[in-house]
VOVOSE-578664 format. One record per residue (C-alpha): residue number from 0; x, y, z. Coordinates in pm, whole numbers, plus 50000, padded with zeros to 5 digits. Layout:
! VOVOSE-578664
   n  east north    up
 NUM     X     Y     Z
...
! end
This chain:
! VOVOSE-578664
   n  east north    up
   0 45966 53758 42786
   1 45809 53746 43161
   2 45413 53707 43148
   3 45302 53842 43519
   4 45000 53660 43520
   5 45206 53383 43524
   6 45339 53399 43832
   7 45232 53161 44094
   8 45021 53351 44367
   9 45120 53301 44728
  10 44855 53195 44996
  11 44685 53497 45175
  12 44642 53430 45545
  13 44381 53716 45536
  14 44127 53504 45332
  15 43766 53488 45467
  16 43581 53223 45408
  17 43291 53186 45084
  18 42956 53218 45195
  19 42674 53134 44969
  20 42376 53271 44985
  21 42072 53099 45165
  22 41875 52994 44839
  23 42157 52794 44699
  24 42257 52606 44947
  25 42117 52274 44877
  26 41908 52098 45185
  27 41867 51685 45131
  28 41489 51598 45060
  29 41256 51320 45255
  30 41194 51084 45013
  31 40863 51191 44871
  32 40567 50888 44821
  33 40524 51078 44486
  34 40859 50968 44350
  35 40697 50598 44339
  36 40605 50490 44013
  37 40316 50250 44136
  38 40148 50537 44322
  39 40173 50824 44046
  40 40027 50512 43825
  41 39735 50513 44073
  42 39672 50875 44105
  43 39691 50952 43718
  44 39469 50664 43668
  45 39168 50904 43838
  46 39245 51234 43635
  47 39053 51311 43325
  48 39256 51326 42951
  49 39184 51694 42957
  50 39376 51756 43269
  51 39639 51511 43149
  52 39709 51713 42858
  53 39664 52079 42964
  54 39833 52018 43321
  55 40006 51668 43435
  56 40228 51629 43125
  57 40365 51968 43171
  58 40525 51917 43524
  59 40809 51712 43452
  60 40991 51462 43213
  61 40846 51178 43426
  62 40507 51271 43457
  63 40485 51307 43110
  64 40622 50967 42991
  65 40400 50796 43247
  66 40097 50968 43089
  67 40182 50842 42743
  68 39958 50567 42778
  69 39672 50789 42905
  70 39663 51064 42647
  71 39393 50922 42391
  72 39372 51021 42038
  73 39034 51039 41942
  74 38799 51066 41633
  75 38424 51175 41659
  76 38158 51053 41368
  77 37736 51152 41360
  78 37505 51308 41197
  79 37701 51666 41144
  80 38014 51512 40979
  81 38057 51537 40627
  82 38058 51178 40477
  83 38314 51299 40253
  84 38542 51265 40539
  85 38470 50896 40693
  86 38773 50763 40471
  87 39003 51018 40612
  88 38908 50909 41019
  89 38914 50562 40916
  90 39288 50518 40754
  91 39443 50702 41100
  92 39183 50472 41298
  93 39547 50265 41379
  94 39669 50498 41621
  95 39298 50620 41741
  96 39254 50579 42175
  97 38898 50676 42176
  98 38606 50652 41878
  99 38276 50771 41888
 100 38036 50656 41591
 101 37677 50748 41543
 102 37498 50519 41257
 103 37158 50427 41114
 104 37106 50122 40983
 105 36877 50146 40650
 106 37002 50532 40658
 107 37247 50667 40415
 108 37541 50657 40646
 109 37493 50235 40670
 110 37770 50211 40428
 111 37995 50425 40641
 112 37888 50180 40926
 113 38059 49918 40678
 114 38342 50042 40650
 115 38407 50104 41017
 116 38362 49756 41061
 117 38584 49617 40792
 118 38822 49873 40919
 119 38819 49737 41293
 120 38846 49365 41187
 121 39177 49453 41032
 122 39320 49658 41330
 123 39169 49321 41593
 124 39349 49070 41278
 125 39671 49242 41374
 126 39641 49200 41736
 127 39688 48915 41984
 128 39501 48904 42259
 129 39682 49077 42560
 130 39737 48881 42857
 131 39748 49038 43175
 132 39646 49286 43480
 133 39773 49658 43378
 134 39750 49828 43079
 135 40084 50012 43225
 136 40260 49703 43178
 137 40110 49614 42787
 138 40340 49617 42476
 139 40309 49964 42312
 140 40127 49808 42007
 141 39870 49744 42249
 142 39892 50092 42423
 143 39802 50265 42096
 144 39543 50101 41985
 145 39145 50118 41982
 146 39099 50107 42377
 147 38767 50356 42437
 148 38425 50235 42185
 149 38119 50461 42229
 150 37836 50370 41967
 151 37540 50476 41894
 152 37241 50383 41640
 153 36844 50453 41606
 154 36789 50153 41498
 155 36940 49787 41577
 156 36911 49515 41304
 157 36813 49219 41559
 158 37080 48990 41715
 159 37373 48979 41847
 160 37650 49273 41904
 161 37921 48977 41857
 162 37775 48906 41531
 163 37827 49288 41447
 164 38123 49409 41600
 165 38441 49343 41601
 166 38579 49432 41924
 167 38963 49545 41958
 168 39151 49314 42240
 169 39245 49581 42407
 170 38939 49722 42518
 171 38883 49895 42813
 172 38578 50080 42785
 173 38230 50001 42548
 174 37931 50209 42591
 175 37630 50142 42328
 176 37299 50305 42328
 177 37033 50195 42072
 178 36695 50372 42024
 179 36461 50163 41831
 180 36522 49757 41808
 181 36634 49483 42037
 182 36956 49336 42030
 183 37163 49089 42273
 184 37522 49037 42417
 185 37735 48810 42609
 186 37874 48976 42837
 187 38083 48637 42955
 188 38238 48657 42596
 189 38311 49031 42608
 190 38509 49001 42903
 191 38693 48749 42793
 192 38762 48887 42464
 193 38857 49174 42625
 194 39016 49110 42932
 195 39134 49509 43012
 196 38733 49619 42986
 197 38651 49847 43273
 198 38362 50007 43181
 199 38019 49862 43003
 200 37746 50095 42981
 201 37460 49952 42773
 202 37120 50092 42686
 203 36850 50038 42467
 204 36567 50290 42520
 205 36256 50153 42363
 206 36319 49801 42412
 207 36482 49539 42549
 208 36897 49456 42557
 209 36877 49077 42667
 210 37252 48959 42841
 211 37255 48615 42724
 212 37439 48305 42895
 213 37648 48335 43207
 214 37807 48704 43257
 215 38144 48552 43390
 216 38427 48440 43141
 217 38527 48090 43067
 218 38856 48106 43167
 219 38835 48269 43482
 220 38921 47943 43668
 221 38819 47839 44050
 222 38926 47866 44349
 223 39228 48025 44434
 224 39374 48000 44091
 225 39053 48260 44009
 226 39147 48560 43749
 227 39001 48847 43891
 228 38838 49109 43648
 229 38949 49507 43627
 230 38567 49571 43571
 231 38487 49904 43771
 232 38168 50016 43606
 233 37868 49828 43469
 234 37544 50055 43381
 235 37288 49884 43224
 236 36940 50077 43103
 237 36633 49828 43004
 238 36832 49512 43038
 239 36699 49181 43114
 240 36907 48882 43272
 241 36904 48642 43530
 242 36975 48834 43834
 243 37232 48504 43997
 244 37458 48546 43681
 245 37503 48890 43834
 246 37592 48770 44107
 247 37826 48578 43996
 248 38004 48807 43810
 249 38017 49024 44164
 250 38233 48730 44293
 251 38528 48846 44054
 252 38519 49220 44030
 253 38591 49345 44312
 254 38694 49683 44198
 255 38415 49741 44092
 256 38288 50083 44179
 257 37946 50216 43965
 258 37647 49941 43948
 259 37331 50094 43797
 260 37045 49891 43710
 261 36823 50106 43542
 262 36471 49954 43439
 263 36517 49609 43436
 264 36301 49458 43232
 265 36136 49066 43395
 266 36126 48907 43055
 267 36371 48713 42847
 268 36448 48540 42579
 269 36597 48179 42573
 270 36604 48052 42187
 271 36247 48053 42095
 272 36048 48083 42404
 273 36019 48397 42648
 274 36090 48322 43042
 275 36039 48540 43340
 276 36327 48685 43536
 277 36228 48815 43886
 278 36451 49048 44075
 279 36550 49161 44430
 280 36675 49434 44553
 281 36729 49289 44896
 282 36863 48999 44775
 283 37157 49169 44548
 284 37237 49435 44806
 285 37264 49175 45084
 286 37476 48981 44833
 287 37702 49302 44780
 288 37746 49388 45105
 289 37894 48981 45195
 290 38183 49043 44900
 291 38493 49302 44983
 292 38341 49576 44693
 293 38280 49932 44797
 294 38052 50078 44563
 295 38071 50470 44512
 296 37724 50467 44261
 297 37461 50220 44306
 298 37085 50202 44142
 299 36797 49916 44047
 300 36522 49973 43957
 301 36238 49746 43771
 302 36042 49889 43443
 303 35676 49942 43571
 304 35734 49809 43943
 305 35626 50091 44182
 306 35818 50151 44499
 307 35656 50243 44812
 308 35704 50127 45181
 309 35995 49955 45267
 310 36160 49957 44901
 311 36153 50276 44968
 312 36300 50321 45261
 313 36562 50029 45092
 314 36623 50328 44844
 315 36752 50649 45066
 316 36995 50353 45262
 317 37358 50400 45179
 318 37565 50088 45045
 319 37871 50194 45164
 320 38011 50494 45388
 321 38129 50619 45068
 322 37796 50689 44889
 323 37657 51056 44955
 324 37443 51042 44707
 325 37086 50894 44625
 326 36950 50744 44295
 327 36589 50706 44291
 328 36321 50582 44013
 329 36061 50808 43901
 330 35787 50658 44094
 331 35980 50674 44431
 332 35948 51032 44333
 333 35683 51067 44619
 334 35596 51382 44881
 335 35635 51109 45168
 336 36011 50994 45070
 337 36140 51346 44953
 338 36039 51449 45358
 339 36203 51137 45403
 340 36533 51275 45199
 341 36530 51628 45298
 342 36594 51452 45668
 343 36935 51367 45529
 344 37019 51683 45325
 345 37295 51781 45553
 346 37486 51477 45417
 347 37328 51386 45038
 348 37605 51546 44774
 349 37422 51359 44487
 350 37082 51285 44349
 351 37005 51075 44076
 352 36660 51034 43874
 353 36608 50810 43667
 354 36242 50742 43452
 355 36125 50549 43174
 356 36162 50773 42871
 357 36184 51136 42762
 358 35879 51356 42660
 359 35649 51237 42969
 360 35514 51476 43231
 361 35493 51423 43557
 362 35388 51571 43879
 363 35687 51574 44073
 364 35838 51831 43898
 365 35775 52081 44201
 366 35896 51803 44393
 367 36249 51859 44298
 368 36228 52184 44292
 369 36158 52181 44618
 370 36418 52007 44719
 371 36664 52182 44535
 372 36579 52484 44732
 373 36600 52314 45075
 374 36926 52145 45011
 375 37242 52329 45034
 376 37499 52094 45060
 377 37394 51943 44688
 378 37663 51934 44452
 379 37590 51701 44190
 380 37194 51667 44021
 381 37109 51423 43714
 382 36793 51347 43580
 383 36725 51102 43358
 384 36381 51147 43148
 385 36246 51365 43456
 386 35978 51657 43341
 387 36143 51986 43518
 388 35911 52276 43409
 389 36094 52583 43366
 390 35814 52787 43556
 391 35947 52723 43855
 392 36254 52952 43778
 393 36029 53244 43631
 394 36086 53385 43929
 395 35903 53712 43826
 396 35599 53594 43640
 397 35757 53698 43314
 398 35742 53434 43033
 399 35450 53568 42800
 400 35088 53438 42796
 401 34798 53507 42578
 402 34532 53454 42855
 403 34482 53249 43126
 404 34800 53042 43234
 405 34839 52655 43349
 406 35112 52735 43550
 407 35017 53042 43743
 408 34987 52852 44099
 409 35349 52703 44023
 410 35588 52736 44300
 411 35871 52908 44221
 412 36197 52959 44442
 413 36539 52992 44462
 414 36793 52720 44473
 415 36996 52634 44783
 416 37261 52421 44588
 417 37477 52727 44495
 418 37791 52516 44490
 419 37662 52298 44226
 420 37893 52121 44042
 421 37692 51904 43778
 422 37342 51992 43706
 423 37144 51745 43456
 424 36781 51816 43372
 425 36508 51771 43126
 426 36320 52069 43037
 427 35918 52130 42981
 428 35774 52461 42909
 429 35395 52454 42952
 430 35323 52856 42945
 431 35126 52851 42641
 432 35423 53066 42478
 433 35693 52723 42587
 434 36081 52746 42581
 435 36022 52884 42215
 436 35970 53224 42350
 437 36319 53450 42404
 438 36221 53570 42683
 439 36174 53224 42855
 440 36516 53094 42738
 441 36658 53446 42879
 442 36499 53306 43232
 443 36640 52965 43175
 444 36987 53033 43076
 445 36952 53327 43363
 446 36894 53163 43619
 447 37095 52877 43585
 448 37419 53119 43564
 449 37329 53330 43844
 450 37224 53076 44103
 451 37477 52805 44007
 452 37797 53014 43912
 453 38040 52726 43988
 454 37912 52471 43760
 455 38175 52235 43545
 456 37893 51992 43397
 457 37558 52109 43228
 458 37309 51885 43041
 459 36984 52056 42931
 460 36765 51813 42742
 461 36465 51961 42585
 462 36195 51721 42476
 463 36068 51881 42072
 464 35737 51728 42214
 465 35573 51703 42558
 466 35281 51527 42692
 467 35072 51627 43041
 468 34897 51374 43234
 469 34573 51484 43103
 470 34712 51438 42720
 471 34783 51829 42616
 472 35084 51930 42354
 473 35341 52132 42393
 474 35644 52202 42159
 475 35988 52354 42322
 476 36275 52436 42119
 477 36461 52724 42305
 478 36624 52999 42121
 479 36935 53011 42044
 480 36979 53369 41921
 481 37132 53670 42067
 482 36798 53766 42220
 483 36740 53421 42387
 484 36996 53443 42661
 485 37223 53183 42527
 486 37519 53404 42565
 487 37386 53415 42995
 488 37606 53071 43022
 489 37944 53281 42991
 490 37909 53377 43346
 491 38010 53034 43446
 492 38334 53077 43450
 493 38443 52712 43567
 494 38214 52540 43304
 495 38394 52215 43090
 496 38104 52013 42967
 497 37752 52172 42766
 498 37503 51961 42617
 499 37186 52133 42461
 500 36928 51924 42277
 501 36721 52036 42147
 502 36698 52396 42020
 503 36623 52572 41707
 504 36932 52578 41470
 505 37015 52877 41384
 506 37062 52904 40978
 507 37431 52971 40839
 508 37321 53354 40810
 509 37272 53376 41178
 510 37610 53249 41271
 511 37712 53530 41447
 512 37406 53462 41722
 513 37625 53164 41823
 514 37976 53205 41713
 515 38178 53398 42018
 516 38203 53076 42180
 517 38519 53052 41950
 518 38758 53305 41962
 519 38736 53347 41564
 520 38380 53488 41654
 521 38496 53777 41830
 522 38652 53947 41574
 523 38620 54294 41525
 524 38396 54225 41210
 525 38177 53988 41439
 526 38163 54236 41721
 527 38027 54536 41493
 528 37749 54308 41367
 529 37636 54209 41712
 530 37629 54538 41810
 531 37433 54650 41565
 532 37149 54365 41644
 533 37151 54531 41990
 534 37106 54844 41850
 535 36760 54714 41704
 536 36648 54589 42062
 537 36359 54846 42127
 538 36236 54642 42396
 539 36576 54708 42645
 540 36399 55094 42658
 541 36071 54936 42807
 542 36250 54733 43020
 543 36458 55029 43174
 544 36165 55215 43233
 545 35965 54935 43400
 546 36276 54906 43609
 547 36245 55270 43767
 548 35828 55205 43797
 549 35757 55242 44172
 550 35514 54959 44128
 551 35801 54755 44039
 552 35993 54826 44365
 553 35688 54760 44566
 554 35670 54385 44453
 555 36009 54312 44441
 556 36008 54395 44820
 557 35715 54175 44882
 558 35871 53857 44701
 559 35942 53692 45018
 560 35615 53586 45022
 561 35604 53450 44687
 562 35939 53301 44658
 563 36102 53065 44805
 564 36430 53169 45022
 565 36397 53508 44852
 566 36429 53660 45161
 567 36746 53499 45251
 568 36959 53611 44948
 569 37202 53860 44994
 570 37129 54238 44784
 571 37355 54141 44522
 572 37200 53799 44447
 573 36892 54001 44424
 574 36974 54247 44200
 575 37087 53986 43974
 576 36745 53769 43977
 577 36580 54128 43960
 578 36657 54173 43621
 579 36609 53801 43530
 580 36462 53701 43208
 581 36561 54047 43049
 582 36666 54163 42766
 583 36899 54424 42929
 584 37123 54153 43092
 585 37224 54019 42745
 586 37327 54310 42653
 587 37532 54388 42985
 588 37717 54061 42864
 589 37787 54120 42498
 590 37927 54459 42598
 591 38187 54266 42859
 592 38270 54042 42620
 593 38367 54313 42416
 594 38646 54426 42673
 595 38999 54339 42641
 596 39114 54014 42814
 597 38757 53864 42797
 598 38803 53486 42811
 599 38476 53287 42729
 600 38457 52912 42893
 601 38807 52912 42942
 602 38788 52525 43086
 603 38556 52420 42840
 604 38641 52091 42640
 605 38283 51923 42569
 606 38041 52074 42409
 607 37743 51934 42243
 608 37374 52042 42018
 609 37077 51868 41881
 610 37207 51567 42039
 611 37616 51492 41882
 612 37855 51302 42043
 613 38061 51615 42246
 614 38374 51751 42116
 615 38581 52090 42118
 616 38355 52385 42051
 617 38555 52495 41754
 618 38434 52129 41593
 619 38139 52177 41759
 620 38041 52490 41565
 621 38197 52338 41254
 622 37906 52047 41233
 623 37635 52263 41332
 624 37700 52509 41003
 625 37805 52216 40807
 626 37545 52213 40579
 627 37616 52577 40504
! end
């Protein structure tokens, strides 16, 4: 039997070469700085766990086994979670990154604050302490354990953290904030019992935290044989130390990046009898500036020390070439150094304000207002117990009074910082109807969306109780309800952190006011029932006519004299602030987000009411209803 294809097949002389097309023929690569591990390990080091997850481990096999170490498991406890769960958090507290716990001591949750306690002494019993620089380079017992500790109490049983806490060896961040009570650390011992800490933000708001002993560890050592520290930021709110020990501790961080001083307090403790601490600005900054650190955030500030003349002009002087931004005290908060600032707005990217506690007016209020309006090159605003008065965005006069006003003079204007980033303020209403009102939450929440539509961080704090200078009330709790505007804030499309407190909770019935932040809330079920509250809004066919009045056309067209920068927005931005504060613009948004392909906060990972620790805004929702 012959098999043809057998046959051996002789050599054609006719043959033309292969080709291969252009996009497979591989081209050798440079060598690419990203390929080295010590770099990526730098770079990853500076991008948040949200990206980490959603983006960075998705790229390639090695990106996402160096990122192991980053990705942190965490567990969230306060006020809104049902005790009944505590014992479930706890037993996976082994393999937990990052825990957040709220408790009151004398409360019903103390016993919960027990057994968080006994539960982190027997994670620290199983641990060594590490020894060494990098986290990278740790044992992965040490890389899954308890490395982020956020706490937070109303009251403080007096004495020492140490003699409270048991705090996991492989630290690298602490942050405690205690409302009522004094209590007292070493911050020497921390850092040696946790030799990875990075980050120790400590605040007590209505007293004192005292730092006791020297700040630097014991076994540091001298000279050249020195350990250096990885500290990189230390925020301290009410503290009160000797100022040298700081300095000290300076000489061995030198990565150090974020050193806030907020409202020192010049007394101390030291066993039974109360000393004096005295500090200096000029002296620590002239101290900072002699060591290699290159600070990106720096504030100090001294409770009830005013600051005028040259601390003032100490104040708006940058550190470093780094720092864009300004922090400032409440009582530098003066017309002579915000002339002073808006001098440098071409170049300031950041201001910081910072003030004793929440609930007191003030009468700078316009003052940052002002400022806000002048400076377009802002990107990133936090206030820190600082009275903003929501008249000055009632742009139109509309927030409803039953006579006379306070705050008919106010200035009112429109903000240059339309890039804004990060926008932290503390609300007052003092129209006689307050925040309370719909209509001024619709003016609030509209104004905020329309003027800063690129914002990723947003922090309204609302006061339940205010206080003028000249001793008047006034209670604020905006409305969270359909009609109040909430729903405004889904026009910021690049939005990944919201925290609210406080507003009025709306009952388990009322759900559906607040529930299409989740995509289980927009349902078909969920839509109908919205749209049938709209259907009851008799006031959107008052405002339509009003619209068309000829009145109303006149005075819009004369609000460059009212306004500030009205008469530099474009038509479209004031079309927008045309309808602001109405009820029609809620509705223009519930209808979109009725549409097909409507994506609401589709970056948005924090979210936070009545004062909870942040979390998803499914879990978010979850603890507001829980009671339900």
């Amino acid at each position: 039997m012959k098999f043809p294809f057998l046959k051996k097949k002789q050599p054609s002389h006719n043959k033309q070469p292969i080709t291969f097309p252009p996009e497979l023929i591989q081209v050798p690569i440079a060598p690419s700085p990203l390929t080295i591990p010590e770099i990526l390990e730098r770079i990853f080091s500076y991008v948040d766990d949200f990206t980490l997850r959603r983006t960075v481990v998705l790229v390639c096999r090695l990106w996402h086994q160096m990122n192991q170490h980053l990705i942190l498991r965490e567990f969230v406890w306060d006020i809104h979670v049902p005790v009944q769960n505590i014992d479930k958090i706890l037993s996976k507290l082994a393999d937990t990154g990052r825990l957040r716990w709220f408790c009151d001591w004398g409360m019903p949750d103390e016993g919960s604050w027990d057994k968080l306690m006994r539960t982190l002494l027997h994670t620290q019993s199983r641990l060594e302490q590490p020894h060494g620089a990098s986290l990278q380079r740790l044992p992965l017992k040490y890389q899954n354990s308890l490395r982020e500790l956020e706490l937070r109490t109303g009251t403080f049983k007096a004495g020492s953290l140490f003699d409270t806490i048991p705090f996991p060896p492989a630290l690298t961040s602490f942050k405690f904030t205690v409302q009522e009570g004094s209590c007292n650390i070493s911050l020497g011992r921390l850092l040696e019992t946790c030799p990875l800490l990075e980050e120790f933000h400590g605040e007590v708001m209505a007293n004192y935290l005292f730092l006791l002993g020297s700040m630097v560890p014991s076994d540091v050592g001298e000279g050249t044989q020195r350990r250096l520290l990885p500290l990189r930021s230390l925020v301290l709110t009410n503290a009160a130390f000797a100022q040298s020990s700081l300095e000290a501790l300076l000489l061995v961080t030198p990565r150090i990046q974020e050193l806030k001083l907020i409202s020192l307090q010049p007394v101390s403790t030291q066993g039974a009898n109360w000393i004096t601490n005295k500090y200096s600005r000029a002296d620590l900054v002239q101290h900072i500036q002699s060591l290699p650190i290159m600070l990106h955030s720096f504030h100090f500030s001294v409770f009830n020390q005013g600051v005028d003349g040259p601390e003032a002009d100490e104040m708006l002087t940058p550190l470093s070439p780094l720092e864009t931004g300004r922090s400032l005290w409440g009582d530098g908060l003066t017309p002579t150094l915000m002339r002073k600032l808006d001098e440098g707005a071409n170049f300031i990217t950041t201001l910081e304000l910072y003030w004793r506690r929440t609930g007191e007016c003030s009468t700078s209020s316009w003052l940052l207002h002002r400022f806000m309006c002048r400076s377009r090159h802002l990107l990133h605003v936090r206030t820190t117990n600082i009275a903003f008065q929501f008249e000055h965005l009632d742009l139109h006069r509309r927030a409803p009074t039953n006579g006379p006003s306070d705050t008919a003079s106010i200035l009112t204007g429109v903000w240059a910082c339309t890039n804004l980033r990060t926008l932290h303020l503390e609300l007052h209403g003092h129209n006689q109807s307050q925040l309370m009102h719909p209509t001024n939450s619709r003016i609030v929440f509209g104004y905020i969306s329309t003027v800063c539509p690129r914002l990723q961080d947003l922090q309204l704090v609302i006061p339940k109780m205010c206080r003028t200078q000249t001793g008047k009330l006034y209670f604020n709790k905006p409305s969270m309800r359909l009609e109040g505007g909430f729903v405004l804030l889904t026009r910021l499309k690049y939005l990944e952190r919201l925290f609210i407190t406080s507003f009025a909770q709306p009952t388990h019935n009322e759900r559906t006011h607040v529930n299409w932040m989740v995509l289980s809330g927009r349902t078909a079920e969920f839509r109908k029932k919205r749209r049938e509250m709209m259907a009851g809004w008799e006031l959107i066919k008052k405002e339509q006519l009003a619209l068309k009045d000829p009145a109303e056309i006149t005075r819009l067209s004369l609000m460059d004299k009212d306004v500030l920068r009205w008469g530099e927005l474009e038509t479209t931005t004031k079309r927008e602030l045309w309808r602001l504060g109405l009820l029609l613009e809620v509705k223009k948004v519930l209808e979109q987000m009725d549409t097909d392909g409507f994506e609401c906060w589709p970056l948005l990972h924090r979210v936070s009411f009545n004062g909870g620790f942040e979390q998803g805004p499914e879990a978010c929702l979850r603890n507001l209803f829980v009671e339900a």
